[in-house]
C-alpha positions in Angstrom: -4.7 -19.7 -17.7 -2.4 -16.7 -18.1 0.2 -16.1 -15.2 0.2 -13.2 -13.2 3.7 -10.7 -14.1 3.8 -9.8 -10.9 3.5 -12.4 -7.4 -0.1 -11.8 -6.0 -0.2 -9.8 -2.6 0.0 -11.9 0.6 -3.5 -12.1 2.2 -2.6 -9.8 5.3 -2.2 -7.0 2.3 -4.8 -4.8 2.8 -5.7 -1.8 -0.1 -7.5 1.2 0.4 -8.8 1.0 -3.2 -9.1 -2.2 -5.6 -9.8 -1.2 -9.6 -11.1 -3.8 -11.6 -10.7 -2.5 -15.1 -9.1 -1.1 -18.5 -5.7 -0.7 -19.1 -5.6 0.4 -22.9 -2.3 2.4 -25.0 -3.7 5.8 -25.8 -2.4 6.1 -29.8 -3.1 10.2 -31.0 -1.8 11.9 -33.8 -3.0 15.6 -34.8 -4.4 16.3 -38.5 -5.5 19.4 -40.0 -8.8 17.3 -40.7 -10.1 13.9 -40.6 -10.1 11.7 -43.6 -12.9 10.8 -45.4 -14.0 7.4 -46.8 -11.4 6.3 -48.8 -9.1 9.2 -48.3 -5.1 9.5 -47.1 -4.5 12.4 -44.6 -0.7 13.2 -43.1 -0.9 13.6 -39.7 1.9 14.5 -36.7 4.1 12.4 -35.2 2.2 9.8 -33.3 2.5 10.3 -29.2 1.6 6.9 -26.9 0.4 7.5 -23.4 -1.0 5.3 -21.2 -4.9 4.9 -20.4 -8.0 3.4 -20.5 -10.7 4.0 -17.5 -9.4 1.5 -15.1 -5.3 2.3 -15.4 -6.3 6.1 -14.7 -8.6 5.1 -12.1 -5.4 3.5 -10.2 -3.2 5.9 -11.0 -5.0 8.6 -9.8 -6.0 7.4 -6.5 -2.2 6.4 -5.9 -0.7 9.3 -6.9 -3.1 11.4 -4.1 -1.8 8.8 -1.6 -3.9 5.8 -1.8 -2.8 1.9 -1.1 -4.0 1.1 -4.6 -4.0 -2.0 -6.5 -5.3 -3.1 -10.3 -6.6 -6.1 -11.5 -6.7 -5.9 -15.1 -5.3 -7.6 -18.6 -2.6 -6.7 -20.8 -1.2 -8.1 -23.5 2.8 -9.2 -23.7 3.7 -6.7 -25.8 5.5 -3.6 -25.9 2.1 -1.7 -25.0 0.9 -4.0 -22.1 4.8 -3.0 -20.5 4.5 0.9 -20.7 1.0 0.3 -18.9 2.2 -1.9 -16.4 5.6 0.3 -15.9 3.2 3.4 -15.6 1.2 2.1 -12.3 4.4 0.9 -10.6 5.8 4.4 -11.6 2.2 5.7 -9.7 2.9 3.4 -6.8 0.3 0.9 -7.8 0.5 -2.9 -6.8 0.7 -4.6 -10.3 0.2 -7.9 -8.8 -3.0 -8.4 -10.2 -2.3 -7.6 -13.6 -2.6 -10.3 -16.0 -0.6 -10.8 -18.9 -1.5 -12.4 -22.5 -4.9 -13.7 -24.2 -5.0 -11.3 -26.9 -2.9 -8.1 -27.4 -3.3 -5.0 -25.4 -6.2 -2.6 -25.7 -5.8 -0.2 -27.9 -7.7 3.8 -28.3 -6.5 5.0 -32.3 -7.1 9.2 -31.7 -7.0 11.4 -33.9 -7.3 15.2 -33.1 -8.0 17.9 -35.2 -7.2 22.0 -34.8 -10.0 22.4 -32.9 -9.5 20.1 -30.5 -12.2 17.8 -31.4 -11.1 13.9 -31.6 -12.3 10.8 -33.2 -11.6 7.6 -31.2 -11.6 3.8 -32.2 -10.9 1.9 -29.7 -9.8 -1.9 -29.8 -10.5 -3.5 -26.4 -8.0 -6.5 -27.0 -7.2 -8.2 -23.5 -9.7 -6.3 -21.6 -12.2 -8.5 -23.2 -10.9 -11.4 -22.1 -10.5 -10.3 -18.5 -13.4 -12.8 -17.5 -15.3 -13.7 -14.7 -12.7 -16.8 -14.4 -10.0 -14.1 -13.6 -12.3 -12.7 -10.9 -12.6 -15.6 -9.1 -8.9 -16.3 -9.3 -8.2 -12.8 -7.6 -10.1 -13.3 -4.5 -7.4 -12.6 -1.9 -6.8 -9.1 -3.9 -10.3 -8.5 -3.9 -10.7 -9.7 0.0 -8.1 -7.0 1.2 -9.8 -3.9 -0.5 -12.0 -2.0 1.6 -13.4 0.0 -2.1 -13.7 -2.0 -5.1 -13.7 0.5 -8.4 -15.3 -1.4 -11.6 -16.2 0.9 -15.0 -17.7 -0.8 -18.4 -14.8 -1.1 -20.5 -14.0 -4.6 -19.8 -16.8 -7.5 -20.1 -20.2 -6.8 -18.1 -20.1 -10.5 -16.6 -16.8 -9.4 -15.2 -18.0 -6.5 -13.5 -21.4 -8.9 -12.0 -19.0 -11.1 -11.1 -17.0 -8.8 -9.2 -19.9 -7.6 -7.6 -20.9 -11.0 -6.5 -16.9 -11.4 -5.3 -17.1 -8.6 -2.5 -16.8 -10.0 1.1 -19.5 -7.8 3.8 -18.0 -4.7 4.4 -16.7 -3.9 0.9 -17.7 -0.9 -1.0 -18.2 -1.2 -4.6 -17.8 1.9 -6.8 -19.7 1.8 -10.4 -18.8 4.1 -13.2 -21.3 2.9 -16.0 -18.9 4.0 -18.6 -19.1 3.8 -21.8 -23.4 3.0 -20.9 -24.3 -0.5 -20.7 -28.2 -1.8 -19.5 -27.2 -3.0 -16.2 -28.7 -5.8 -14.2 -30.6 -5.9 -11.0 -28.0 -7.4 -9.4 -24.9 -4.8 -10.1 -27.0 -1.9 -9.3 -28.3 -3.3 -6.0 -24.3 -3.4 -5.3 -23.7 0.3 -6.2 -22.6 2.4 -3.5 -22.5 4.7 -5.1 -23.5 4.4 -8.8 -21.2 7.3 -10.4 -22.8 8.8 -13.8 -22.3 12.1 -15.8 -25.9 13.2 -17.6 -25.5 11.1 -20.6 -24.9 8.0 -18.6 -27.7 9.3 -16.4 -30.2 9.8 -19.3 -28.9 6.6 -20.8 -29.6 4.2 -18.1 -33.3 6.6 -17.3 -34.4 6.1 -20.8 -37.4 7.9 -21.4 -38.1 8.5 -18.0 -35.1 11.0 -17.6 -36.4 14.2 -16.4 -34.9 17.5 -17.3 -33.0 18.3 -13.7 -29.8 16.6 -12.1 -32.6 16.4 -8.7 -34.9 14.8 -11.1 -31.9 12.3 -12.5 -30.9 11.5 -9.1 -34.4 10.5 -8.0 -34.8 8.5 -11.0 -31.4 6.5 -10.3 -32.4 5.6 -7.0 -35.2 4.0 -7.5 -33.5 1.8 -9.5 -31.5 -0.3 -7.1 -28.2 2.0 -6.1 -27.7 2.2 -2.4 -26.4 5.8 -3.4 -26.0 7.8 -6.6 -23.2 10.6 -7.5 -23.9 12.6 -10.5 -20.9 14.4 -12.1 -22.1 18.2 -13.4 -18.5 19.9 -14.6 -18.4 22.9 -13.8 -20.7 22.9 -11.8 -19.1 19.9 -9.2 -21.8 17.1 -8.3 -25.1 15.9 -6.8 -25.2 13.2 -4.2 -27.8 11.5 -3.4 -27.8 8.4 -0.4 -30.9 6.4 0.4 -29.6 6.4 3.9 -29.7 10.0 3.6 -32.0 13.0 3.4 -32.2 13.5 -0.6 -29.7 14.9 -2.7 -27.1 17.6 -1.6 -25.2 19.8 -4.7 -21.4 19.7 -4.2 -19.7 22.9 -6.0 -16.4 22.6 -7.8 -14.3 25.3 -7.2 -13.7 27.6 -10.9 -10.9 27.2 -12.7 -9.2 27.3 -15.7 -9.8 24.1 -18.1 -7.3 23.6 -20.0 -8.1 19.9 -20.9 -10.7 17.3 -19.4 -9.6 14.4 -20.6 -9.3 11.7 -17.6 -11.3 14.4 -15.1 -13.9 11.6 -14.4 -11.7 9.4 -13.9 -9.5 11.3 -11.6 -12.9 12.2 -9.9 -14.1 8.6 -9.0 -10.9 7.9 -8.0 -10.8 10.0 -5.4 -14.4 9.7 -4.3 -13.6 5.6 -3.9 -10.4 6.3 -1.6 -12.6 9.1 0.9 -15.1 6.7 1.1 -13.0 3.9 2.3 -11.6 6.3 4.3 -14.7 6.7 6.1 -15.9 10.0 4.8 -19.7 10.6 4.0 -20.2 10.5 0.3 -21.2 14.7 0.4 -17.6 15.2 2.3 -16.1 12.6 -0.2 -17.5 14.2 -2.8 -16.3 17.8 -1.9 -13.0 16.4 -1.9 -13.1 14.9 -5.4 -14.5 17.4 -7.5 -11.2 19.4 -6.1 -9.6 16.7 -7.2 -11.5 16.9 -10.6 -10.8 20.2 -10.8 -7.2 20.2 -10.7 -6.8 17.6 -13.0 -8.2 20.0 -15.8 -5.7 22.5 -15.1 -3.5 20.2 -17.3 -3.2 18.2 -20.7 -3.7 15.4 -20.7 -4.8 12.0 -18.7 -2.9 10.0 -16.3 0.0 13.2 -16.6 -3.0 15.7 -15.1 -3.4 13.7 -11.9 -2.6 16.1 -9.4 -1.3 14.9 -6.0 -2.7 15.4 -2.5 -0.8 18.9 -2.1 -1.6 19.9 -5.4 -5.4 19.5 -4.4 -4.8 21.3 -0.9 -3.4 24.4 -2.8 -6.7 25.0 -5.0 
């Protein structure tokens, strides 16, 4: 049993969004071109920035205005301290960040010219943020009203979590990086959050060739509601309490870089729906949020803040 480096919120604590997820040390260095097998290439100085799906989920919410909190696992090393300074920097509640098991999570990047990357990622202590861990945060996880879960940590964790929400909670699924889910985690989604890989991935052969199509598809598989992420083109949102899907635009913009856009994206969508907004209306509000966050390089540095959003 690892202690907690913060003390856990008091019970009367109450979050507008909860992530359960990654917290990983993003490790990039630029090359001229990637080594083959066997093969020595010199690269730029190495840069470290914080990441991994969950971290920028938190961060992003908090920095738009959010009562955010993370439950995650670091390690107690030099790398599991920039990520945990990082969120309190954002205005995140740390208190359920766990500390030791294994070192932290690691993504080795390397970039070429072109902007292409390679990634290896090392998942270290979010492996062994387990269902145990889950059951241990229960106050945190009582005093959300959105819980935010993605696939880079163990897929027991994330059914457990499911099966942790009191009535009343919202649970927020980014399938990401795809994973089969079970019966049980999808009936939980609301919404399930995919971009058209993850869509095809979880459709399998029965994918069909339009976002409409997709959405349909998803639905039937359990997900109280379904947001598909299109780019450029802003989202589709579909609710099963609702009258079929509705396409959100994005407004245009110039891209600049798109790494952490996603996660910016769900982010946002979580907090408006615990704020009360229907997911269309949440969903307008995020792909702005989306948006903006491509204006810039980078991840967790892109996040743009509520005024930033207001001024697109």
């Amino acid at each position: 049993m690892y202690e907690h480096e913060d003390p856990a919120p008091a019970a009367p604590s109450r979050y507008d969004l909860l992530v359960v997820g990654s917290a990983n040390a993003d490790l990039v260095v630029g090359v001229d071109r990637r080594p083959g097998p066997g093969e020595t290439v010199l690269g730029s100085d190495l840069v470290v920035h914080p990441g991994g799906k969950g971290a920028n989920q938190a961060v992003a919410a908090a920095r738009l205005g959010a009562r955010t909190a993370l439950l995650a696992r670091v390690g107690d090393d030099a790398h599991g301290r920039l990520l945990r300074d990082s969120q309190r920097e954002a205005g995140v509640d740390t208190g359920g960040v766990l500390v030791g098991g294994a070192p932290t999570g690691v993504a080795l990047i390397t970039v070429d010219p072109s902007g292409d990357n390679s990634i290896v990622v090392s998942p270290g202590a979010n492996a062994r943020l387990t269902p145990e861990d889950i059951q241990g945060a229960g106050a945190l996880i009582a005093a959300a009203r959105v819980v935010s879960v993605q696939l880079e940590i163990p897929l027991d964790t994330v059914a457990a979590t499911a099966r942790s929400l009191r009535p009343g909670t919202r649970l927020v699924l980014n399938p990401s990086p795809p994973a089969p889910l079970p019966d049980e985690v999808l009936a939980a989604c609301d919404p399930l959050v995919v971009n058209e890989h993850e869509a095809r991935f979880i459709l399998g052969v029965s994918a069909g060739g339009t976002p409409e199509a997709w959405a349909q598809g998803l639905t039937a598989l359990g997900p109280r509601s379904v947001v598909i992420t299109l780019g450029a083109e802003g989202a589709l949102v579909a609710d099963t309490r609702g009258d079929g899907a509705v396409h959100v635009p994005s407004p245009r913009v110039d891209a600049v870089d798109t790494t952490g856009a996603g996660d910016a994206f769900t982010a946002a969508l979580a907090w408006r729906l615990g704020l009360g907004e229907a997911l269309a209306e949440a969903a307008a509000f995020a792909v702005r949020v989306g948006a903006a966050a491509v204006t810039k390089e980078g991840a967790q540095a892109s996040f743009p803040t509520a005024e930033e959003v207001a001024a697109l």
